[in-house]
PyMOL Python script that loads the backbone (N, CA, C, O; Angstrom):
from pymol import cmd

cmd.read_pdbstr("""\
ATOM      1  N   UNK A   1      -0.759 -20.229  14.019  1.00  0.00           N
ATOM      2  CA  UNK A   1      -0.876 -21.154  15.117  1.00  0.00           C
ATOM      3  C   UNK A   1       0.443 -21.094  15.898  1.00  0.00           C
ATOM      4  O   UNK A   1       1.433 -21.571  15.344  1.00  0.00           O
ATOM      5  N   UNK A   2       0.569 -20.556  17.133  1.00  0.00           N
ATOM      6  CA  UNK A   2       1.291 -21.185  18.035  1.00  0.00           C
ATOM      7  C   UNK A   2       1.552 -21.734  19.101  1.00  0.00           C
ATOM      8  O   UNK A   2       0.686 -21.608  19.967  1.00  0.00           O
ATOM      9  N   UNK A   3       2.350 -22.246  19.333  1.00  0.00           N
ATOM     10  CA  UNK A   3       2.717 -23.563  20.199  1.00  0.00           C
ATOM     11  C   UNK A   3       3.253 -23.133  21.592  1.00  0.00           C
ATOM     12  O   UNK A   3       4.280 -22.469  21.454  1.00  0.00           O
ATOM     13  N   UNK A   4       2.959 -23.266  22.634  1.00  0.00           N
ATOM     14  CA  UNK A   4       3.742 -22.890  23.553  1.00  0.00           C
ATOM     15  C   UNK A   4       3.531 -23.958  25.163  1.00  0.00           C
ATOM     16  O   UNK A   4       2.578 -23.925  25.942  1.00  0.00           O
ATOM     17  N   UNK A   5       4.845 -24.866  25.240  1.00  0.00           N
ATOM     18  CA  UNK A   5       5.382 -25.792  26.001  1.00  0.00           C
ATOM     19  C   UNK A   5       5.703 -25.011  27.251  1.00  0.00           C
ATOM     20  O   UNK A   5       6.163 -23.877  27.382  1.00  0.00           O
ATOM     21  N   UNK A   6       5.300 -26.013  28.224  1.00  0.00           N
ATOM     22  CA  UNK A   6       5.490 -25.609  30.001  1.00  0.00           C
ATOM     23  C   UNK A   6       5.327 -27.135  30.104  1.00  0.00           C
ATOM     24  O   UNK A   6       4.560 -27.852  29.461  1.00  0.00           O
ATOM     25  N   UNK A   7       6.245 -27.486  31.083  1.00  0.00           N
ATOM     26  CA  UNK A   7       6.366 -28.935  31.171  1.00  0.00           C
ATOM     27  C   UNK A   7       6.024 -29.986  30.021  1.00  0.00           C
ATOM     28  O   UNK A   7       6.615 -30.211  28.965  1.00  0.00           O
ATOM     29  N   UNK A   8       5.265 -30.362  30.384  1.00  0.00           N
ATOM     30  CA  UNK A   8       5.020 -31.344  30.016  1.00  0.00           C
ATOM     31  C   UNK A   8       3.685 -31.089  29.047  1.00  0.00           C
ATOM     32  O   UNK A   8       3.247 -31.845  28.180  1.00  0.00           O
ATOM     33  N   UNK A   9       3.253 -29.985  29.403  1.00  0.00           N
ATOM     34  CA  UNK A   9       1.671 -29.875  28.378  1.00  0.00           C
ATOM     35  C   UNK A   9       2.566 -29.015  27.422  1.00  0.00           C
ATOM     36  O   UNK A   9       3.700 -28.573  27.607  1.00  0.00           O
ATOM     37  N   UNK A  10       1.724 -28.905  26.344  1.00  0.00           N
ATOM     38  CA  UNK A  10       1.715 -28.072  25.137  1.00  0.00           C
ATOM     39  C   UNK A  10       0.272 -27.048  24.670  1.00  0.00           C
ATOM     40  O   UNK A  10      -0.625 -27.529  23.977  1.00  0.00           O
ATOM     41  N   UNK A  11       0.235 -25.596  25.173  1.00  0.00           N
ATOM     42  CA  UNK A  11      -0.794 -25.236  25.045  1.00  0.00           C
ATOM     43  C   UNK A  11      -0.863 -24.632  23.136  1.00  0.00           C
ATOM     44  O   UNK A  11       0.124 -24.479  22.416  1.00  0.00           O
ATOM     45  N   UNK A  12      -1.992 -24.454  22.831  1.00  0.00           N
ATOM     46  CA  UNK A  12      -2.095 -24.156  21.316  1.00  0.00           C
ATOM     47  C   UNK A  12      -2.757 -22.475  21.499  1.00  0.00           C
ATOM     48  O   UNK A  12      -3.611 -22.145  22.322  1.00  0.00           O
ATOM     49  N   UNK A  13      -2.011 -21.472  20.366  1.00  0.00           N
ATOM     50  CA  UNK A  13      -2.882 -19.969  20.389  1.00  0.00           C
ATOM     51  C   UNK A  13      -2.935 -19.656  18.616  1.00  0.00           C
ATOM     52  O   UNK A  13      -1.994 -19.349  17.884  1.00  0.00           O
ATOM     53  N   UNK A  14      -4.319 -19.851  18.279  1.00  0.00           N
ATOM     54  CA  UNK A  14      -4.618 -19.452  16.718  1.00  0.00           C
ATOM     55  C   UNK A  14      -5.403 -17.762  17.130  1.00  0.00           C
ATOM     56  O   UNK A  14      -6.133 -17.331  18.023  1.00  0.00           O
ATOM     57  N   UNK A  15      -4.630 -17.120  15.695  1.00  0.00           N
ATOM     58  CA  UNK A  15      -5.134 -15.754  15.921  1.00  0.00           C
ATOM     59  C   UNK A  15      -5.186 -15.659  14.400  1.00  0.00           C
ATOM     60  O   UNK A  15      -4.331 -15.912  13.552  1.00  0.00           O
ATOM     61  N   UNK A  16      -6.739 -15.114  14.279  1.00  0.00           N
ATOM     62  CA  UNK A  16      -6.857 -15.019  12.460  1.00  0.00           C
ATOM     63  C   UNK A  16      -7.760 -13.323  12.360  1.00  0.00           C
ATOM     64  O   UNK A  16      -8.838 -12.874  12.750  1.00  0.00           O
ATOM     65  N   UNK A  17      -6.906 -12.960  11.818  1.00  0.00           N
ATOM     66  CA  UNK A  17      -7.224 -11.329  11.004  1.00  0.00           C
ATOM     67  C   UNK A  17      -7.517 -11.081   9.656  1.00  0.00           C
ATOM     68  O   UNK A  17      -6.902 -11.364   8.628  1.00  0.00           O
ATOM     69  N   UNK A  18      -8.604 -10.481   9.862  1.00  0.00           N
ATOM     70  CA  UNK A  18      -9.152  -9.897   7.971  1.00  0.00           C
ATOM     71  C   UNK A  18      -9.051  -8.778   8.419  1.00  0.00           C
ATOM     72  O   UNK A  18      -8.722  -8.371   9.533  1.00  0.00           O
ATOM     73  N   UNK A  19      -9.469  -8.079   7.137  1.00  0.00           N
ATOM     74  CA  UNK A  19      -9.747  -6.399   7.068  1.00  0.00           C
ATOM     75  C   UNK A  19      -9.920  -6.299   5.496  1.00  0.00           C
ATOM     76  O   UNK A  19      -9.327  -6.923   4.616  1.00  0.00           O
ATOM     77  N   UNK A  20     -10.712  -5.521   5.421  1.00  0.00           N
ATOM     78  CA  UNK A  20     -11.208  -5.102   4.032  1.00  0.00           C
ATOM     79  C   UNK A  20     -11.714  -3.701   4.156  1.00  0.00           C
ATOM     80  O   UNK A  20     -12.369  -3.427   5.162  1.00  0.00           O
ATOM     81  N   UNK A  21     -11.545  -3.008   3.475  1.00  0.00           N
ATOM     82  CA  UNK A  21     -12.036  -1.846   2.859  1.00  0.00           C
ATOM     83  C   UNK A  21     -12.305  -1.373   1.268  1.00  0.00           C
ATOM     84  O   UNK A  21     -11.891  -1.841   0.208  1.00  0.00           O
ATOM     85  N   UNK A  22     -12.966  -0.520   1.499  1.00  0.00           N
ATOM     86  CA  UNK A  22     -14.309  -0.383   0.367  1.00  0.00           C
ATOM     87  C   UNK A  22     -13.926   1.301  -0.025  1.00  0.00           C
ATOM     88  O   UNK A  22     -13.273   1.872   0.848  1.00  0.00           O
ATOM     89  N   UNK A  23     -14.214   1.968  -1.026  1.00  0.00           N
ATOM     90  CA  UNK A  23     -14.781   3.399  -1.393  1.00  0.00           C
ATOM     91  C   UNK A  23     -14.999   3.702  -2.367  1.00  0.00           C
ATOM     92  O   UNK A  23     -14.599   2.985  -3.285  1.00  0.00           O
ATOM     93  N   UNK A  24     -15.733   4.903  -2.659  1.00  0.00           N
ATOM     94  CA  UNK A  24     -16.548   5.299  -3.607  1.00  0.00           C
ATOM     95  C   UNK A  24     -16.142   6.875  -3.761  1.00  0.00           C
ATOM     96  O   UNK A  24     -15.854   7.839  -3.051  1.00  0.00           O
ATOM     97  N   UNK A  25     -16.249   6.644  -4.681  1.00  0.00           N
ATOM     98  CA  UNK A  25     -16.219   8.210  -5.318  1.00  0.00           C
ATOM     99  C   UNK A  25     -17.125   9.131  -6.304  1.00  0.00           C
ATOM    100  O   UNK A  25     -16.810   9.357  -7.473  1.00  0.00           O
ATOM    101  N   UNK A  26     -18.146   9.567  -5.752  1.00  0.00           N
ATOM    102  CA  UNK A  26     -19.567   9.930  -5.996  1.00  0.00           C
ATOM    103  C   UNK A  26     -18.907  10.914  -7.458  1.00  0.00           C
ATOM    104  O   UNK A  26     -19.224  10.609  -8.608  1.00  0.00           O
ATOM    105  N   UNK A  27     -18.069  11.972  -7.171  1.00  0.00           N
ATOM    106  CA  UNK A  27     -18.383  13.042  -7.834  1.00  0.00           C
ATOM    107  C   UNK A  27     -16.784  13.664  -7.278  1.00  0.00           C
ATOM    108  O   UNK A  27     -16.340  13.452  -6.149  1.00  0.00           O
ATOM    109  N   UNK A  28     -16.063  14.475  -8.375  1.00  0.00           N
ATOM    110  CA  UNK A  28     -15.321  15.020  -8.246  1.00  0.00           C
ATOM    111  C   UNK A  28     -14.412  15.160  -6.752  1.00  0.00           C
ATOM    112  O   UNK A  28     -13.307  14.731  -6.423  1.00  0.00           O
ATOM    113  N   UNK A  29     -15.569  16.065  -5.961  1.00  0.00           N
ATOM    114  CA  UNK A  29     -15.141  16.427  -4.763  1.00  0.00           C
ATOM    115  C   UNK A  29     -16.052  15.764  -3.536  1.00  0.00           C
ATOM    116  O   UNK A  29     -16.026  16.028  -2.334  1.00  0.00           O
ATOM    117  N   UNK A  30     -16.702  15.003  -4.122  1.00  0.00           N
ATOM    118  CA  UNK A  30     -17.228  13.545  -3.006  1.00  0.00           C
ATOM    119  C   UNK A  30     -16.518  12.389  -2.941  1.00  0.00           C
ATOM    120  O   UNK A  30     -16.205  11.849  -4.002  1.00  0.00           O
ATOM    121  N   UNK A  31     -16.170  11.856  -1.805  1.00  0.00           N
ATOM    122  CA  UNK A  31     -16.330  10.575  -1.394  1.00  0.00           C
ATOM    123  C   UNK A  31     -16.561   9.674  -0.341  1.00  0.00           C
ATOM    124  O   UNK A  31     -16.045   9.988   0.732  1.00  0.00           O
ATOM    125  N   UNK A  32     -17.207   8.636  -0.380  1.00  0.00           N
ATOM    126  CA  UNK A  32     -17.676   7.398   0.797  1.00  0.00           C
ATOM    127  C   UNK A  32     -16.232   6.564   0.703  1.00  0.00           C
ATOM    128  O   UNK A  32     -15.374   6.575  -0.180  1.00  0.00           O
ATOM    129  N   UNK A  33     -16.318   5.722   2.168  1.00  0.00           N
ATOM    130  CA  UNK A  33     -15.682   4.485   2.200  1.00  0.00           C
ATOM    131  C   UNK A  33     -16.003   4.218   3.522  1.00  0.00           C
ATOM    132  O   UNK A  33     -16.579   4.929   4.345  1.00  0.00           O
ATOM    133  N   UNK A  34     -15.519   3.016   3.619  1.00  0.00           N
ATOM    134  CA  UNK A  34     -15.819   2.463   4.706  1.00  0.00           C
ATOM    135  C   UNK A  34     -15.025   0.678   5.028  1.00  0.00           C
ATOM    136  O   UNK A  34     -15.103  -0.179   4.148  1.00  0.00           O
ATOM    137  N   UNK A  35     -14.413   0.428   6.205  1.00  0.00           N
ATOM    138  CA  UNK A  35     -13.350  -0.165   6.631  1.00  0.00           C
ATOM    139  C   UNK A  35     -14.049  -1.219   8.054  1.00  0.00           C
ATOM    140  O   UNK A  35     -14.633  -0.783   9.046  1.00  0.00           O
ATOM    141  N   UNK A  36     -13.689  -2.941   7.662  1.00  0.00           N
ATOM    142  CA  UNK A  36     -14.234  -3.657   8.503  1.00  0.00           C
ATOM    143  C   UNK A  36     -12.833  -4.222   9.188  1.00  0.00           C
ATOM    144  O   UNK A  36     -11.951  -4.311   8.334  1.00  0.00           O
ATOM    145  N   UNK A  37     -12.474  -4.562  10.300  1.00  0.00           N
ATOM    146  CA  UNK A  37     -11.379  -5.338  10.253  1.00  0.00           C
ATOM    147  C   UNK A  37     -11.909  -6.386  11.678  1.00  0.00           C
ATOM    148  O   UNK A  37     -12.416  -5.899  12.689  1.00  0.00           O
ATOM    149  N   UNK A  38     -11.683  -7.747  11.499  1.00  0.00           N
ATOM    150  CA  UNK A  38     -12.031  -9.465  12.329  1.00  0.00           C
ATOM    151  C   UNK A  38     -11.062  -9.575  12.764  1.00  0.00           C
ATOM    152  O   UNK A  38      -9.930  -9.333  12.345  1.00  0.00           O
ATOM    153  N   UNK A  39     -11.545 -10.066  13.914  1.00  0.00           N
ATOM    154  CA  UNK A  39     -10.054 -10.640  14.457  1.00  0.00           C
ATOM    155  C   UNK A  39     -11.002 -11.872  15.843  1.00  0.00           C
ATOM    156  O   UNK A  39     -12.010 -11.851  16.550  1.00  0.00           O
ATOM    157  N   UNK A  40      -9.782 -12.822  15.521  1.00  0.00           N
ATOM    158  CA  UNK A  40     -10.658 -14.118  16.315  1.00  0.00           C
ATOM    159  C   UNK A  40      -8.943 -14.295  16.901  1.00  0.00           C
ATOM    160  O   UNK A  40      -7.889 -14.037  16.320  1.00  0.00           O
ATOM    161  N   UNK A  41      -9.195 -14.821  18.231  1.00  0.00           N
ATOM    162  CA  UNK A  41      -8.247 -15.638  18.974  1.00  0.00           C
ATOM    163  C   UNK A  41      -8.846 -16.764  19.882  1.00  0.00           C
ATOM    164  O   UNK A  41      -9.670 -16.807  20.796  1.00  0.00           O
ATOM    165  N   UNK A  42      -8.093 -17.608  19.245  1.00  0.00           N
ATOM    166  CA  UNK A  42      -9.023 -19.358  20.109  1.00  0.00           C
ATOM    167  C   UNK A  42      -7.424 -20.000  20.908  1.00  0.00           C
ATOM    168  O   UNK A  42      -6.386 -20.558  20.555  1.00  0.00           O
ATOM    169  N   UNK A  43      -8.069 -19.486  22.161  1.00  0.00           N
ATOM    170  CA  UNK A  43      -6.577 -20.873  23.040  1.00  0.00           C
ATOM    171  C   UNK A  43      -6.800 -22.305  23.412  1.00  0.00           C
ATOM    172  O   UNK A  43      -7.683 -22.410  24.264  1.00  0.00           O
ATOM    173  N   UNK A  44      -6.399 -23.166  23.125  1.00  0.00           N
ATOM    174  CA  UNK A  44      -6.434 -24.661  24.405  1.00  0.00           C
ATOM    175  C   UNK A  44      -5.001 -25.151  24.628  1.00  0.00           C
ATOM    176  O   UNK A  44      -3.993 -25.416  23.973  1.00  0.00           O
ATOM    177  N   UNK A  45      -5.530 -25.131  26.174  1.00  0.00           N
ATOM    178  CA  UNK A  45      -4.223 -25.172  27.341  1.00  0.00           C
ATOM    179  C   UNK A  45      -5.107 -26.581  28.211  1.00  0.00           C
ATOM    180  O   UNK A  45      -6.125 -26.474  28.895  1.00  0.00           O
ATOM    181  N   UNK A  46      -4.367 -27.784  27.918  1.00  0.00           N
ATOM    182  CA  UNK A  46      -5.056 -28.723  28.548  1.00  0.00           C
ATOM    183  C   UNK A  46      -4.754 -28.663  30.002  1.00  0.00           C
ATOM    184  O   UNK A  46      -5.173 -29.596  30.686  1.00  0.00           O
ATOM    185  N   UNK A  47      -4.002 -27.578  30.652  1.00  0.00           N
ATOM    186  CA  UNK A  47      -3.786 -27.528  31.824  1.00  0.00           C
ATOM    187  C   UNK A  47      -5.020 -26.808  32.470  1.00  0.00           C
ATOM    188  O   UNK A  47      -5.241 -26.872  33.679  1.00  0.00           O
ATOM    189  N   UNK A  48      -5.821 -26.110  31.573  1.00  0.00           N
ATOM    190  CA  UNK A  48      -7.102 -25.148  32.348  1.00  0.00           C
ATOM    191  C   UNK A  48      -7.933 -25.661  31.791  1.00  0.00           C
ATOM    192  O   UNK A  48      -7.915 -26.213  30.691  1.00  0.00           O
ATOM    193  N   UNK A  49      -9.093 -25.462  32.828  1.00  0.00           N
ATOM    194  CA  UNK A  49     -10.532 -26.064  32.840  1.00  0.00           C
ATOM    195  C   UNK A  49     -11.366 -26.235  31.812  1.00  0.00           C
ATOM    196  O   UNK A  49     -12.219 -27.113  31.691  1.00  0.00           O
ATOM    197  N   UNK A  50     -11.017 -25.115  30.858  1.00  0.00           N
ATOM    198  CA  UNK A  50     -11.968 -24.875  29.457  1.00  0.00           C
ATOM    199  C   UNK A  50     -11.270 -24.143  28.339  1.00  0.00           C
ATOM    200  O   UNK A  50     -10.558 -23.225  28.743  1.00  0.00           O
ATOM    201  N   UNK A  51     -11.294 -24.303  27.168  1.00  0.00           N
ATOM    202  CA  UNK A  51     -10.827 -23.515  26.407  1.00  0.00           C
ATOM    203  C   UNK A  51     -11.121 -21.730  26.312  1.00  0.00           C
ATOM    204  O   UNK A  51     -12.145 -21.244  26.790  1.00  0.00           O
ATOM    205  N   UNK A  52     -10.168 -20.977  25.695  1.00  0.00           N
ATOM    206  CA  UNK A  52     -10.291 -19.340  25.459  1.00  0.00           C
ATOM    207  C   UNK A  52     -10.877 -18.804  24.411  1.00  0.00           C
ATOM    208  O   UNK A  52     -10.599 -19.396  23.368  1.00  0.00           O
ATOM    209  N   UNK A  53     -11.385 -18.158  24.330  1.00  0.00           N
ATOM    210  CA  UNK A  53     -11.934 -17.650  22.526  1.00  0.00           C
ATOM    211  C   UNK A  53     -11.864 -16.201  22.796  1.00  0.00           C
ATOM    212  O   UNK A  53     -11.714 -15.943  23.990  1.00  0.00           O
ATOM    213  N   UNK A  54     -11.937 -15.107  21.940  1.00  0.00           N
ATOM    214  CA  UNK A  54     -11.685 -13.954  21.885  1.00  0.00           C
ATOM    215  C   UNK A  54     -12.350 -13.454  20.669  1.00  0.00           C
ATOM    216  O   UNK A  54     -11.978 -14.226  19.785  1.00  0.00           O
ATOM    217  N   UNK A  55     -13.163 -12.543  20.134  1.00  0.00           N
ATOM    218  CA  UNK A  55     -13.490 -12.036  19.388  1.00  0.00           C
ATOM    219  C   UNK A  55     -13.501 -10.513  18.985  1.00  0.00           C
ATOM    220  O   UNK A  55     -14.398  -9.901  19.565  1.00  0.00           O
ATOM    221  N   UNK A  56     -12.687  -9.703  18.089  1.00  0.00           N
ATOM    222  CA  UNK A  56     -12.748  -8.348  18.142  1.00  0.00           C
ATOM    223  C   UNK A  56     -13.722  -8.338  16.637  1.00  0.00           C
ATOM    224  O   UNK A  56     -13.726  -9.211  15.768  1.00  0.00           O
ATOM    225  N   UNK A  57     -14.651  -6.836  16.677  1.00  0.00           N
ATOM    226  CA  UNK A  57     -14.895  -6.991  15.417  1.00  0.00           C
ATOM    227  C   UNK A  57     -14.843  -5.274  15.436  1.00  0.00           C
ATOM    228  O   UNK A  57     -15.419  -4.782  16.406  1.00  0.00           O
ATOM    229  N   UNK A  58     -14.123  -4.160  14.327  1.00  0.00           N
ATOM    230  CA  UNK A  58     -13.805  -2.793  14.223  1.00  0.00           C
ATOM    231  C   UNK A  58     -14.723  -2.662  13.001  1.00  0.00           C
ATOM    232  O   UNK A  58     -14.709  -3.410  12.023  1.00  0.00           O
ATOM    233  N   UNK A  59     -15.561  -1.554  13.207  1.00  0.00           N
ATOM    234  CA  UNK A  59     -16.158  -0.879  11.687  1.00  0.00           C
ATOM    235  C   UNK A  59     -15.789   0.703  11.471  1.00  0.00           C
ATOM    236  O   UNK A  59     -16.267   1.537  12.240  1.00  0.00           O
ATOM    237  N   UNK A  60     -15.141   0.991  10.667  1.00  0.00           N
ATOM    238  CA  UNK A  60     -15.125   2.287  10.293  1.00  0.00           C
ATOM    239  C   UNK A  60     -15.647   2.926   8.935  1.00  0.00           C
ATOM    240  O   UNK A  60     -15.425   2.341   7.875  1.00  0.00           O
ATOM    241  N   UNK A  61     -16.556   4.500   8.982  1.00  0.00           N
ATOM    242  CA  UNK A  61     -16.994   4.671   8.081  1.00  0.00           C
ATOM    243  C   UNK A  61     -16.327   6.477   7.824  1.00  0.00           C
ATOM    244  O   UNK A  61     -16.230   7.368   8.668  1.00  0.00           O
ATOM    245  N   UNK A  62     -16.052   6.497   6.698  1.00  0.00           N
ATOM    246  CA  UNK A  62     -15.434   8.110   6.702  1.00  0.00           C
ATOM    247  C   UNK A  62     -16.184   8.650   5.309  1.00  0.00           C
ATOM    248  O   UNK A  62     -16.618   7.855   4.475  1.00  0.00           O
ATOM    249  N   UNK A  63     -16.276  10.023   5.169  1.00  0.00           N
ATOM    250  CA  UNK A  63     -16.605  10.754   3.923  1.00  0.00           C
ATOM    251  C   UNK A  63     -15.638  12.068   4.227  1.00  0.00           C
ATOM    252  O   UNK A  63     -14.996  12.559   5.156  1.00  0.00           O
ATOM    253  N   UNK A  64     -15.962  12.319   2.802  1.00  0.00           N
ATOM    254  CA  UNK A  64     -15.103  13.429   2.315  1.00  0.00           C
ATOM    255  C   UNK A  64     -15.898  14.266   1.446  1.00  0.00           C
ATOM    256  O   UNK A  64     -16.936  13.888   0.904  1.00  0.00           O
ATOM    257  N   UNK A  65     -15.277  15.656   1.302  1.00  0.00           N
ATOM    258  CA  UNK A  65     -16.187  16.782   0.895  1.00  0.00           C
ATOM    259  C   UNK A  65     -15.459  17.874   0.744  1.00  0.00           C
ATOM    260  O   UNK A  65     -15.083  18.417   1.782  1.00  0.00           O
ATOM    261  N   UNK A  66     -15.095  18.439  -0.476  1.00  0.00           N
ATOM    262  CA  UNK A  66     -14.447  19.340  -0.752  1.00  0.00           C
ATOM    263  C   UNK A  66     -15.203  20.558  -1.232  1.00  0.00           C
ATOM    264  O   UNK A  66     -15.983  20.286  -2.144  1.00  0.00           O
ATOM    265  N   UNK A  67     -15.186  21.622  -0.924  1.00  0.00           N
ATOM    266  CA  UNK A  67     -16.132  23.373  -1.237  1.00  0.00           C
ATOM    267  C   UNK A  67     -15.169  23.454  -2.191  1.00  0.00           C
ATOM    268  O   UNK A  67     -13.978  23.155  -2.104  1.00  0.00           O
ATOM    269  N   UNK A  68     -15.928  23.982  -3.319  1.00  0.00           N
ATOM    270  CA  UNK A  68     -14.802  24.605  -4.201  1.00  0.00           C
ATOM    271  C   UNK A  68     -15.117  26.192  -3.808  1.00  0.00           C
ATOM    272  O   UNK A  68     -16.189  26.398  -3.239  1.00  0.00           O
ATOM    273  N   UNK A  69     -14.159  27.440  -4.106  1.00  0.00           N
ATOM    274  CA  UNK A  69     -13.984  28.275  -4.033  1.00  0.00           C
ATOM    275  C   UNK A  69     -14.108  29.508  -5.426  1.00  0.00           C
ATOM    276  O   UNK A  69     -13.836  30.692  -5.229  1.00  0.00           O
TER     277      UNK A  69
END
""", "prot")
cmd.dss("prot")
cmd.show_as("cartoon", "prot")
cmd.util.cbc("prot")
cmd.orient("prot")
């Protein structure tokens, strides 16, 4: 949470982040995984009309695969 003063108002900025990731490992020279990461930002500035909200949401998925020789 932070705070940030201009005169006389005091506006408020919360920013909250997860992330988690996951993997698997099938077999020697296999593997899955896969990677989520949240992210929320909420402003109120009683100087503007309405409050801010922000939402990111990232998914990543990767594999792997090795030939043996």
């Amino acid at each position: 949470m932070d705070r940030y003063r201009v005169g006389a108002n005091t506006s408020l900025r919360q920013t909250r982040v997860t992330s988690t990731e996951l993997g698997w490992r099938f077999a020697k020279n296999l593997s899955l995984g896969g990677r989520i990461g949240l992210e929320r930002l909420d402003t109120r500035d009683p100087s503007a009309t309405r409050d801010f909200g922000e939402t990111k949401n990232e998914y990543q998925l990767s594999m792997r695969s090795r030939l043996r020789r």
